[in-house]
N, C-alpha and C positions, 0 to 999 in steps of 0.2 A: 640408588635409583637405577633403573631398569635399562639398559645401552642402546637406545632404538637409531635408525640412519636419522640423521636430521641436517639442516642447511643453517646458516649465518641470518639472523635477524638484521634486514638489512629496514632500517629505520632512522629518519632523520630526526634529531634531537635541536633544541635550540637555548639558548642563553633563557634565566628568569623574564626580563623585562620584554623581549621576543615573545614568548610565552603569552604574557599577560596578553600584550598586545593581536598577536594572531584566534588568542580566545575571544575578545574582546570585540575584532571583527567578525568573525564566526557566526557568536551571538547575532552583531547587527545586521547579520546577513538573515540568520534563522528565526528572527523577532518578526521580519513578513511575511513571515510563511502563513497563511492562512486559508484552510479549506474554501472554495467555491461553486454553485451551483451556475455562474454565468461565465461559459464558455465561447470563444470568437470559433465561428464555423471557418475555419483555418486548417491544413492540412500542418501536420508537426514533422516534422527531418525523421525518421526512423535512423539515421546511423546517431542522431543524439540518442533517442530511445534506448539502442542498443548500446554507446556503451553506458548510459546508466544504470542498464541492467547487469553490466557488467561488474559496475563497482555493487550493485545487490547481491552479485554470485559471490564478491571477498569477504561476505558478513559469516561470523564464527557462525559452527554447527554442530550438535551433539555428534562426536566420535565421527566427526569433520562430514559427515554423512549428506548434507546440501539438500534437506528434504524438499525441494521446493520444484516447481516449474512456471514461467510466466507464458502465456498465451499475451502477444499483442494483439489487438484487432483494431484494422482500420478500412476495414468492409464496409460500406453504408448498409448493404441490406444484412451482414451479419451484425452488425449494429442493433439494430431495428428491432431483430428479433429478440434482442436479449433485453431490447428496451420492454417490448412487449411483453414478455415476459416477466420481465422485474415487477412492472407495475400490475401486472395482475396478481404476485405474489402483497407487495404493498397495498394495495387497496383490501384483501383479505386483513394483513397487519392492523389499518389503520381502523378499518371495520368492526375488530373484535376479538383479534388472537392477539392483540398488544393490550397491555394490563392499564389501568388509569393509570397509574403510578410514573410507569416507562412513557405513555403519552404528555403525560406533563412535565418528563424532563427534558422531554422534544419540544414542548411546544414555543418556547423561547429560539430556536433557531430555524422555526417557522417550516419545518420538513412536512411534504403529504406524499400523494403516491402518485404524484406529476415525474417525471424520471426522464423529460425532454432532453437533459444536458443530458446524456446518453448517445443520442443521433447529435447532438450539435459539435461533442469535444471532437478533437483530433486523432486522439485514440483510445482504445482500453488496453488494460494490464489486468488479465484475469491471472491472479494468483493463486495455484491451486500449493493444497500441503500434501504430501505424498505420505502415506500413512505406514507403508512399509516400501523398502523396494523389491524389483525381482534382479536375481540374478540372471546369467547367460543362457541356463538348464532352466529359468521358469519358476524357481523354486523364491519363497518370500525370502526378505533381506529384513528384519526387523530395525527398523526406525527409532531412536531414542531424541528424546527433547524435541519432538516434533513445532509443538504453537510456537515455543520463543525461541529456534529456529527461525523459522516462517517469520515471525513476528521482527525480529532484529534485523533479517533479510529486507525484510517492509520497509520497515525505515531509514534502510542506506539507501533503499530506491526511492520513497521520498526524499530525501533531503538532496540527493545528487538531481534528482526531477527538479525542484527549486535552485539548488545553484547552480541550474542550466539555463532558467528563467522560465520556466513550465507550472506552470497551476495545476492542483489536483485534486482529489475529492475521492474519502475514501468511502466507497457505496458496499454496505452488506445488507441486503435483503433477506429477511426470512422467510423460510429457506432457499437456500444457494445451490438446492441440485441442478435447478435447469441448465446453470453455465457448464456441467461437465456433459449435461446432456447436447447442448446447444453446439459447444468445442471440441465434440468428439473426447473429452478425456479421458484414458483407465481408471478401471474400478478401484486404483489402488491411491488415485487421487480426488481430493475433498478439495473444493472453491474454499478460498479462506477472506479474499476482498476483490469485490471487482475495483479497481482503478481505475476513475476516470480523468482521463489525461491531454492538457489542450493548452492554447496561449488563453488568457482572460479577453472576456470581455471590454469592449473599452469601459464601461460602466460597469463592471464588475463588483458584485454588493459582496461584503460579509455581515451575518450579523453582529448586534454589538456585542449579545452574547458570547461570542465567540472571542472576544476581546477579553473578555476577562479571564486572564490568567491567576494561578495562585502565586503568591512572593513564593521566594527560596525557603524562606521560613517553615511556609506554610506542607514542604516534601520534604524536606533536603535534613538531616541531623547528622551531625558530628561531636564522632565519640573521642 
């Protein structure tokens, strides 16, 4: 194997029944996790924000490359705008560029092209994926495993949003150029989900749809 500089894996290990038990809570923690459209018009902590966007920057990355950038936003009128926006791309959606097919897998958790919780949560996290980068001279940096990059990133910044006690909702409208138009972003970055991010509602609905998960059975094989 190839002698490259490297550091001490520094990781804390624990006993089997440790083990079971820290899984076990984990789980109980991640079983409430459940998407929301009904957000308390509540401002959120940004140094919470930030460092869980920090534990999103320790998520692995093709040849460690970190294709990603988040945009917070907790602007009201930049808000607005992107609401605005959103929902003129979804009413188009819901109009006739979405298929019967894709509408009636929606129609169980009752989505249209209302995009209010936009101006109500606490903040966005527009996460764009960077498609290559540049280097110092300007010149392209090509980009490898870009989506499950971005996509693995995603989900440490969910799951640390939730064990922070933050609700969220992840919104892609088609198409998502507006937010790099809206954010100023470079041509070198793609919107990959806008993040809508807030405490809940005190009445905060999920549908029940959204309850049904599949058993382990039903994903999970062991060989």
């Amino acid at each position: 194997m190839k002698s490259i500089p490297s550091v001490s894996l520094k990781m804390q290990t624990f006993a089997e029944d440790e083990m079971r038990q820290r899984a076990q809570a984990f789980f109980d923690l991640m079983k409430q996790r459940h998407s929301t459209r009904d957000f308390a018009d509540k401002p959120v902590p940004l140094d919470v924000i930030m460092r869980c966007l920090e534990t999103a920057g320790r998520a692995p990355s093709g040849a460690n490359q970190q294709p990603w950038h988040f945009v917070v936003v907790t602007d009201p009128d930049i808000k607005h705008k992107i609401r605005l926006a959103a929902e003129e791309e979804e009413r188009a959606f819901y109009a006739g560029r979405a298929s019967e097919e894709w509408l009636e897998a929606l129609a169980p958790l009752g989505t249209d092209a209302d995009k209010s919780f936009i101006d109500r949560a606490g903040c966005l996290i527009v996460i764009f994926a960077q498609s290559y980068g540049l280097a110092e001279d300007g010149s392209r940096v090509k980009h490898y495993y870009v989506q499950e990059s971005v996509g693995i990133a995603t989900g440490f910044l969910i799951t640390a949003l939730h064990n922070a006690g933050l609700a969220c909702l992840t919104h892609t409208p088609s198409p998502m150029g507006f937010l790099a138009e809206i954010l100023q972003r470079p041509k070198n970055e793609r919107a990959y989900i806008n993040l809508v991010v807030g405490y809940p509602a005190e009445n905060a609905q999920v549908p029940k749809h959204a309850l049904d998960k599949k058993e382990i059975a039903e994903f999970a094989t062991i060989l």
